[in-house]
PyMOL commands that place a pseudoatom at each C-alpha (Angstrom):
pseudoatom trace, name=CA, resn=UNK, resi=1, chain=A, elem=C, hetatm=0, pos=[-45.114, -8.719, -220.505]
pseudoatom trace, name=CA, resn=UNK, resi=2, chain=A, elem=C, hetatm=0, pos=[-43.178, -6.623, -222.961]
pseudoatom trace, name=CA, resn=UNK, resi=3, chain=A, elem=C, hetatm=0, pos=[-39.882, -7.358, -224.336]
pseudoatom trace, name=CA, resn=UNK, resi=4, chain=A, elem=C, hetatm=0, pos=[-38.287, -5.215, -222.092]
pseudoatom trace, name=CA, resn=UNK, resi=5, chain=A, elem=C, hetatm=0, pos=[-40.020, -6.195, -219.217]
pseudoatom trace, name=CA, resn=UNK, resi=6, chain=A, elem=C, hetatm=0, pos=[-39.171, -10.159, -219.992]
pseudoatom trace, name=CA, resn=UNK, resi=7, chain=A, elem=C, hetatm=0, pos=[-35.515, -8.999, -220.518]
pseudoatom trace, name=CA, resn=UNK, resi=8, chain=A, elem=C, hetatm=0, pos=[-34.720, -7.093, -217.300]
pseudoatom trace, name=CA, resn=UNK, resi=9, chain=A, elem=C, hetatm=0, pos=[-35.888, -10.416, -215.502]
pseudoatom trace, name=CA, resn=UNK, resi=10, chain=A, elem=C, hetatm=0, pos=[-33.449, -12.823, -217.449]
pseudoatom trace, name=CA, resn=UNK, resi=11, chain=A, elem=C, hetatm=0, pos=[-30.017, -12.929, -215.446]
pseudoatom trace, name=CA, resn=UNK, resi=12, chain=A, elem=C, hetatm=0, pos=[-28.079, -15.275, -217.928]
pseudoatom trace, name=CA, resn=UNK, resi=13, chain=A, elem=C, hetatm=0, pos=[-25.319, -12.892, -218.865]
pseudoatom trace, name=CA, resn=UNK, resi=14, chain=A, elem=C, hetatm=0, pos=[-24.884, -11.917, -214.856]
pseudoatom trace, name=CA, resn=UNK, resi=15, chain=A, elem=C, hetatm=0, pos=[-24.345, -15.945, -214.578]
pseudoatom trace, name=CA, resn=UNK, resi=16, chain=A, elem=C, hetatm=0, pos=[-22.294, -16.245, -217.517]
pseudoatom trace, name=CA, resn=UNK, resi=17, chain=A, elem=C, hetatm=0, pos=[-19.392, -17.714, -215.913]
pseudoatom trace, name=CA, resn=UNK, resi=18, chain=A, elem=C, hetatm=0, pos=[-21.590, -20.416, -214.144]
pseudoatom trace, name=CA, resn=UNK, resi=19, chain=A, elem=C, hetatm=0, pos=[-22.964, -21.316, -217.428]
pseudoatom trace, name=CA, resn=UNK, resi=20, chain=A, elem=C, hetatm=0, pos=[-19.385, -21.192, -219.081]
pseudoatom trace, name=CA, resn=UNK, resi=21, chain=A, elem=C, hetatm=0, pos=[-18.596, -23.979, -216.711]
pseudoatom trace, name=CA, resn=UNK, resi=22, chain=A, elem=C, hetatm=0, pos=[-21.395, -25.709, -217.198]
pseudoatom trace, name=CA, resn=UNK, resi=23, chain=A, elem=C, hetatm=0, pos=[-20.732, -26.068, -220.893]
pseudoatom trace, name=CA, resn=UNK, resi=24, chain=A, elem=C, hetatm=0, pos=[-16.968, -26.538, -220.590]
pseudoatom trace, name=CA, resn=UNK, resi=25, chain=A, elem=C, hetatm=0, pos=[-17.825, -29.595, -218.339]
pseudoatom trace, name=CA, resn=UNK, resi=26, chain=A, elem=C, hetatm=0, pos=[-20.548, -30.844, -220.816]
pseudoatom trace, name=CA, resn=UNK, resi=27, chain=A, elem=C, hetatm=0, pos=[-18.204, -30.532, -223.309]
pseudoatom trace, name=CA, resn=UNK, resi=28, chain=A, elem=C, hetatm=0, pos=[-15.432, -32.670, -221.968]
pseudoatom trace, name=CA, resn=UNK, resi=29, chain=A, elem=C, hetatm=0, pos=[-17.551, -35.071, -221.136]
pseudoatom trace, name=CA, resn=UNK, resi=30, chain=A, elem=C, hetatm=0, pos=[-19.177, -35.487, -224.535]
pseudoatom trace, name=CA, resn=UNK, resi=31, chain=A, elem=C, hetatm=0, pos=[-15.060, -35.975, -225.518]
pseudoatom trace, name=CA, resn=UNK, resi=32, chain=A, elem=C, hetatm=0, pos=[-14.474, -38.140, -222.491]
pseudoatom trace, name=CA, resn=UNK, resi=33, chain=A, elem=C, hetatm=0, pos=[-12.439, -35.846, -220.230]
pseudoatom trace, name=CA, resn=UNK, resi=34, chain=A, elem=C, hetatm=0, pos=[-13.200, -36.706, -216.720]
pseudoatom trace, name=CA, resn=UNK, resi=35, chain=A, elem=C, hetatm=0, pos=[-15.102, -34.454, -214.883]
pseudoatom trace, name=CA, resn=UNK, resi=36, chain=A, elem=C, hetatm=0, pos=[-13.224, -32.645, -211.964]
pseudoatom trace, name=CA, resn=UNK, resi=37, chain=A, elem=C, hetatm=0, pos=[-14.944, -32.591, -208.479]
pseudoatom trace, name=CA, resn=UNK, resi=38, chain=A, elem=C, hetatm=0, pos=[-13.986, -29.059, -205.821]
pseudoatom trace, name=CA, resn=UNK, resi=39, chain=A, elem=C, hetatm=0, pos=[-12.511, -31.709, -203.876]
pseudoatom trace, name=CA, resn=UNK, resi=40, chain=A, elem=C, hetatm=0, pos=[-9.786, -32.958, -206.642]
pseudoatom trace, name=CA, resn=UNK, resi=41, chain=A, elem=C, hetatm=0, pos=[-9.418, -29.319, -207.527]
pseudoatom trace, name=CA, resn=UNK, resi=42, chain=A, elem=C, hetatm=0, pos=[-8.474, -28.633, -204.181]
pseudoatom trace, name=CA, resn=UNK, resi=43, chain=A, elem=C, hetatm=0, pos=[-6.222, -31.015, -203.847]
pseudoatom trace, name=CA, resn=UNK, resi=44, chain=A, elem=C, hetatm=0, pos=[-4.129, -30.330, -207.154]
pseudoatom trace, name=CA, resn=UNK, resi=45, chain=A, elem=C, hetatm=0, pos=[-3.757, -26.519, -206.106]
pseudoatom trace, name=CA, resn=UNK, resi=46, chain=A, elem=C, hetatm=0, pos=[-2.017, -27.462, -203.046]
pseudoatom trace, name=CA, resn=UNK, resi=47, chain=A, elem=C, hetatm=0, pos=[0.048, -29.872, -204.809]
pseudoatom trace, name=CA, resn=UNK, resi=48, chain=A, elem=C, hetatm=0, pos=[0.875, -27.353, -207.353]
pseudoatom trace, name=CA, resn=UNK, resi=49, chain=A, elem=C, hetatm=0, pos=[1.620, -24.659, -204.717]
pseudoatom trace, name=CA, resn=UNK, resi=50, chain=A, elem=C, hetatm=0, pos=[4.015, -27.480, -203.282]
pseudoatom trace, name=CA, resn=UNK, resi=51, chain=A, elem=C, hetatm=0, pos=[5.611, -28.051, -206.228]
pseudoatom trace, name=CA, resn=UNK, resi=52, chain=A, elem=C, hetatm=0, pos=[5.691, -24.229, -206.636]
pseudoatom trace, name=CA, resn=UNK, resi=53, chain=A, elem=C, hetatm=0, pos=[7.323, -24.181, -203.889]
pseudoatom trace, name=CA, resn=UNK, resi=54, chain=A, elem=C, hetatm=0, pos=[9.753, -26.993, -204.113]
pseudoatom trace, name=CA, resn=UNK, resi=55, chain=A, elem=C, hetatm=0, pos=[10.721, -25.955, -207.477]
pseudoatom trace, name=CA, resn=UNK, resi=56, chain=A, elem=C, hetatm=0, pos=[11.886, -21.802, -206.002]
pseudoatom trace, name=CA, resn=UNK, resi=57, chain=A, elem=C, hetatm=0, pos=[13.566, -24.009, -203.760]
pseudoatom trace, name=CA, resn=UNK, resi=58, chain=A, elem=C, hetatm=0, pos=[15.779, -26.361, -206.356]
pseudoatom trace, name=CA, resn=UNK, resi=59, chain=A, elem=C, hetatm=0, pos=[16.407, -22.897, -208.519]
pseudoatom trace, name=CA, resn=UNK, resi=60, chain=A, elem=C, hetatm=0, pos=[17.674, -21.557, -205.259]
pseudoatom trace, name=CA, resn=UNK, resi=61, chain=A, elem=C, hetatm=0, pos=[19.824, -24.546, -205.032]
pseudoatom trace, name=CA, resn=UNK, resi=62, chain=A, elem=C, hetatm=0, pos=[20.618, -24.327, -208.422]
pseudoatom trace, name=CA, resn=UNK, resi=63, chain=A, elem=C, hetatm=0, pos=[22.087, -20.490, -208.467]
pseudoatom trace, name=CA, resn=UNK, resi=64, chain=A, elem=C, hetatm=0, pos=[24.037, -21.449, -205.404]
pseudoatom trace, name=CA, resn=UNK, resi=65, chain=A, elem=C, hetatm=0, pos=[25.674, -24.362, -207.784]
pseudoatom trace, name=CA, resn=UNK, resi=66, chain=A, elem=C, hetatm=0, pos=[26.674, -22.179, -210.675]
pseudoatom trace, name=CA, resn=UNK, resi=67, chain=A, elem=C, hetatm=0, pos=[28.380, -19.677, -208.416]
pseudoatom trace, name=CA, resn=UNK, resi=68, chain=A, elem=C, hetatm=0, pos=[30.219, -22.562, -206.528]
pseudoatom trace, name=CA, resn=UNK, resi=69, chain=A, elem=C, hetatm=0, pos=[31.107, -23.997, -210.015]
pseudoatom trace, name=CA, resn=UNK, resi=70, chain=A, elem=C, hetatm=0, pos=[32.013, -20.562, -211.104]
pseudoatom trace, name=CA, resn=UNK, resi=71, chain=A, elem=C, hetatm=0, pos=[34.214, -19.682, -208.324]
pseudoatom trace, name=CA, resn=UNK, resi=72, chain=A, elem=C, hetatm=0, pos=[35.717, -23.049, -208.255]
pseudoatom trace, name=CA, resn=UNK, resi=73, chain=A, elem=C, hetatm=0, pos=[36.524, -22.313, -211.874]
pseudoatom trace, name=CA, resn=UNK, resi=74, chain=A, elem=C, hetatm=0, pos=[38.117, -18.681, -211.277]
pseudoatom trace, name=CA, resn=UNK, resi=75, chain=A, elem=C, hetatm=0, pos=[40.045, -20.345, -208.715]
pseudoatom trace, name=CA, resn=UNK, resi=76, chain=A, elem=C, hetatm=0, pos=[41.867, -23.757, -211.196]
pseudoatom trace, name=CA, resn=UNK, resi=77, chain=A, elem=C, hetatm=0, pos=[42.151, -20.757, -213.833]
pseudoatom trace, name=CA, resn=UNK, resi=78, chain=A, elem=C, hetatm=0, pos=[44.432, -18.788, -210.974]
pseudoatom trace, name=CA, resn=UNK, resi=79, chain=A, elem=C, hetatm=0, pos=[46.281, -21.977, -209.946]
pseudoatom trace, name=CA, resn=UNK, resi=80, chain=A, elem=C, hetatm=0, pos=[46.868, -22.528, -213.475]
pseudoatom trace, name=CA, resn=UNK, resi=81, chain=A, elem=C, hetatm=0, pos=[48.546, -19.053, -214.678]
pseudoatom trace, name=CA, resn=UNK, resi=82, chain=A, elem=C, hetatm=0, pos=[50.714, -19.904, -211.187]
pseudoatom trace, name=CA, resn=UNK, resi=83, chain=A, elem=C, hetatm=0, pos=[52.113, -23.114, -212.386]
pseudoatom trace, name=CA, resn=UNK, resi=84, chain=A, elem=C, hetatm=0, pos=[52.810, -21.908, -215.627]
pseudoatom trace, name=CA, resn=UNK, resi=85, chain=A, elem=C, hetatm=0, pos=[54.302, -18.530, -214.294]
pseudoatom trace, name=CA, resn=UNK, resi=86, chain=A, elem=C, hetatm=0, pos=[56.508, -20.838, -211.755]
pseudoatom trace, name=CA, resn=UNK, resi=87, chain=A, elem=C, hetatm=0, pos=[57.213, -22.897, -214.719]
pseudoatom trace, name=CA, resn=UNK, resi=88, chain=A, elem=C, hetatm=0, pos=[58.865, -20.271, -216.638]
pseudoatom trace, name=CA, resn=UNK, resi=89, chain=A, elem=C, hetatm=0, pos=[60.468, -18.506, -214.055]
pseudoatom trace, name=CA, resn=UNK, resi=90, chain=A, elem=C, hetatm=0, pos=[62.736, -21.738, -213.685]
pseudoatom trace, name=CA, resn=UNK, resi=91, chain=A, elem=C, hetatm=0, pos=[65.288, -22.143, -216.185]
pseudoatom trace, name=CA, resn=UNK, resi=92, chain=A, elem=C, hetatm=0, pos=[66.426, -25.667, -216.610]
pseudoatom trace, name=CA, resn=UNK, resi=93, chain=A, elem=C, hetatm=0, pos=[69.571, -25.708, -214.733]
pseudoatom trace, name=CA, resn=UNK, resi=94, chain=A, elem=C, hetatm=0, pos=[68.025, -24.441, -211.402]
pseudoatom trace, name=CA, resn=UNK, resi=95, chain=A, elem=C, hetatm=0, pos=[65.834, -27.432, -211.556]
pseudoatom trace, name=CA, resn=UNK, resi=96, chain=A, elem=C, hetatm=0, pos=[68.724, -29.603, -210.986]
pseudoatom trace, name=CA, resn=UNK, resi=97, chain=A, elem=C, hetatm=0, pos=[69.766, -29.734, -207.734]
pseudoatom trace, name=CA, resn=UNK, resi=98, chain=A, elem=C, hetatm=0, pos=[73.316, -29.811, -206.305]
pseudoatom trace, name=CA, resn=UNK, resi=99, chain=A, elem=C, hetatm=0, pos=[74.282, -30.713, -202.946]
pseudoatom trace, name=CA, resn=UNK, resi=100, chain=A, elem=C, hetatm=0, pos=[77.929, -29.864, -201.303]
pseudoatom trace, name=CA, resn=UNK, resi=101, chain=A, elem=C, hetatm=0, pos=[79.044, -31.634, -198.828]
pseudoatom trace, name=CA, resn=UNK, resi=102, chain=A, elem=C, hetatm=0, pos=[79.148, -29.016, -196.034]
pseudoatom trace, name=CA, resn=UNK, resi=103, chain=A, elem=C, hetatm=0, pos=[82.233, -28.828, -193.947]
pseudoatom trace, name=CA, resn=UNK, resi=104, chain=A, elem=C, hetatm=0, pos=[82.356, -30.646, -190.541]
pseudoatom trace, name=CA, resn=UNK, resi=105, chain=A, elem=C, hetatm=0, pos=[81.994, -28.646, -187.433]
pseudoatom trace, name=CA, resn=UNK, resi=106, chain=A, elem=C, hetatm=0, pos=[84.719, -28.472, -184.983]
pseudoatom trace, name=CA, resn=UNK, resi=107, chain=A, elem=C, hetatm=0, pos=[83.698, -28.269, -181.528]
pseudoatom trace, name=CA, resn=UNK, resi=108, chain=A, elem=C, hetatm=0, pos=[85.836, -26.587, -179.346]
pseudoatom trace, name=CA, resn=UNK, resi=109, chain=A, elem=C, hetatm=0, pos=[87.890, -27.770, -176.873]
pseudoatom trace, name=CA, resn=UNK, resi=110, chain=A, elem=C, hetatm=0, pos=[86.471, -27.411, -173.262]
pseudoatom trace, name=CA, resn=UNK, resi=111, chain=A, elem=C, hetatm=0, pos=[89.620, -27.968, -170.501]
pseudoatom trace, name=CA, resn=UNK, resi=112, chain=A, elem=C, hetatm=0, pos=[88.271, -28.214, -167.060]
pseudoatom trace, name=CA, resn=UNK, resi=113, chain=A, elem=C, hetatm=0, pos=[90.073, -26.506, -163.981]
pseudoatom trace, name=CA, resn=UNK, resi=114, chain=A, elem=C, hetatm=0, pos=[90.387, -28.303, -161.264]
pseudoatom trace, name=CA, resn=UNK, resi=115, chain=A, elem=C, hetatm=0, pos=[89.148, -25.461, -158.093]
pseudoatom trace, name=CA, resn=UNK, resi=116, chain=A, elem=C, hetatm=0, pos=[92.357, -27.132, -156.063]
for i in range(1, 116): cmd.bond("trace and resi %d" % i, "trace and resi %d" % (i + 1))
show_as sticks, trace
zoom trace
Protein backbone atom coordinates (compact mmCIF):
# COMPACT_ATOMS: atom_id res chain seq x y z
CA UNK A 1 0.00 0.00 0.00
CA UNK A 2 1.37 3.36 -1.01
CA UNK A 3 1.09 6.48 0.85
CA UNK A 4 -1.57 7.60 -1.10
CA UNK A 5 -3.38 4.61 -1.16
CA UNK A 6 -3.18 4.34 2.95
CA UNK A 7 -4.33 8.04 2.98
CA UNK A 8 -7.50 7.99 0.85
CA UNK A 9 -8.67 5.16 3.35
CA UNK A 10 -8.10 7.24 6.64
CA UNK A 11 -11.44 9.28 7.37
CA UNK A 12 -10.17 11.18 10.56
CA UNK A 13 -10.51 14.69 9.25
CA UNK A 14 -14.26 13.71 7.76
CA UNK A 15 -14.86 12.72 11.67
CA UNK A 16 -13.17 15.58 13.04
CA UNK A 17 -15.95 16.89 14.97
CA UNK A 18 -16.61 13.39 16.59
CA UNK A 19 -13.09 13.31 17.62
CA UNK A 20 -13.23 17.07 18.80
CA UNK A 21 -15.77 15.83 21.24
CA UNK A 22 -14.12 13.09 22.17
CA UNK A 23 -11.14 15.08 23.33
CA UNK A 24 -13.12 17.98 24.79
CA UNK A 25 -14.82 15.31 27.04
CA UNK A 26 -11.42 13.63 27.88
CA UNK A 27 -10.24 16.75 28.67
CA UNK A 28 -12.75 17.84 31.24
CA UNK A 29 -12.60 14.90 32.77
CA UNK A 30 -8.85 14.81 33.28
CA UNK A 31 -9.84 18.54 35.08
CA UNK A 32 -12.87 17.06 36.77
CA UNK A 33 -15.74 18.59 34.79
CA UNK A 34 -18.55 16.20 34.78
CA UNK A 35 -19.27 14.56 31.80
CA UNK A 36 -22.67 15.53 30.12
CA UNK A 37 -25.00 12.64 28.98
CA UNK A 38 -27.71 13.50 25.46
CA UNK A 39 -30.18 13.06 28.05
CA UNK A 40 -28.98 16.11 30.47
CA UNK A 41 -28.25 17.99 27.29
CA UNK A 42 -31.65 17.62 26.34
CA UNK A 43 -33.02 18.60 29.16
CA UNK A 44 -31.00 21.98 29.68
CA UNK A 45 -32.00 23.12 26.01
CA UNK A 46 -35.54 23.00 26.86
CA UNK A 47 -34.96 24.69 30.02
CA UNK A 48 -33.00 27.28 28.32
CA UNK A 49 -35.61 27.70 25.53
CA UNK A 50 -38.05 28.20 28.62
CA UNK A 51 -36.16 30.59 30.12
CA UNK A 52 -35.73 32.09 26.61
CA UNK A 53 -38.91 32.34 26.55
CA UNK A 54 -39.89 33.56 29.93
CA UNK A 55 -37.29 36.13 29.80
CA UNK A 56 -39.02 37.87 25.96
CA UNK A 57 -41.84 37.62 28.13
CA UNK A 58 -40.59 39.81 31.42
CA UNK A 59 -38.85 42.39 28.70
CA UNK A 60 -42.29 42.54 27.24
CA UNK A 61 -43.54 43.28 30.63
CA UNK A 62 -40.87 45.44 31.23
CA UNK A 63 -41.39 47.97 28.03
CA UNK A 64 -45.03 48.02 28.96
CA UNK A 65 -43.72 49.44 32.58
CA UNK A 66 -41.54 52.21 31.30
CA UNK A 67 -44.25 53.54 29.03
CA UNK A 68 -46.85 53.35 31.95
CA UNK A 69 -44.18 55.09 34.16
CA UNK A 70 -43.52 57.45 31.36
CA UNK A 71 -46.97 58.44 30.67
CA UNK A 72 -47.80 58.57 34.26
CA UNK A 73 -44.92 61.01 34.42
CA UNK A 74 -46.07 63.31 31.34
CA UNK A 75 -49.27 63.32 33.01
CA UNK A 76 -47.97 64.77 37.17
CA UNK A 77 -45.67 67.10 34.88
CA UNK A 78 -49.19 68.49 33.17
CA UNK A 79 -51.03 68.57 36.53
CA UNK A 80 -48.16 70.36 37.82
CA UNK A 81 -47.75 73.43 35.22
CA UNK A 82 -51.87 73.53 36.04
CA UNK A 83 -51.52 74.15 39.67
CA UNK A 84 -48.91 76.50 39.28
CA UNK A 85 -50.68 78.32 36.29
CA UNK A 86 -54.00 78.36 38.65
CA UNK A 87 -51.73 79.52 41.31
CA UNK A 88 -50.69 82.58 39.63
CA UNK A 89 -53.67 83.44 37.97
CA UNK A 90 -55.11 84.14 41.60
CA UNK A 91 -54.05 87.21 43.13
CA UNK A 92 -54.28 87.19 46.85
CA UNK A 93 -57.37 89.06 47.45
CA UNK A 94 -59.61 86.77 45.25
CA UNK A 95 -58.57 84.00 47.48
CA UNK A 96 -60.44 85.49 50.25
CA UNK A 97 -63.81 84.97 50.10
CA UNK A 98 -66.69 87.35 50.93
CA UNK A 99 -70.15 86.47 51.48
CA UNK A 100 -73.24 89.15 51.43
CA UNK A 101 -76.00 88.47 52.98
CA UNK A 102 -78.46 88.25 50.06
CA UNK A 103 -81.71 90.06 50.40
CA UNK A 104 -84.86 88.14 51.56
CA UNK A 105 -87.41 87.19 49.04
CA UNK A 106 -90.82 88.53 49.22
CA UNK A 107 -93.44 86.29 48.15
CA UNK A 108 -96.30 87.74 46.79
CA UNK A 109 -99.47 88.05 48.06
CA UNK A 110 -102.04 85.46 46.70
CA UNK A 111 -105.94 86.79 47.64
CA UNK A 112 -108.40 84.13 46.89
CA UNK A 113 -111.92 84.93 45.26
CA UNK A 114 -114.53 83.47 46.58
CA UNK A 115 -116.72 82.03 43.00
CA UNK A 116 -120.03 83.35 45.14
Amino acid sequence: MSGLQGLAQENIWFDKSRYDEAERRFYEGMNGIPQTSQSQNASKSEDQSELVSRLKSLELDNKNLHKVVDDLRATLSKLESRMATLEKSQSPASKTVTFTKAAPVQTPKVEEHNGA
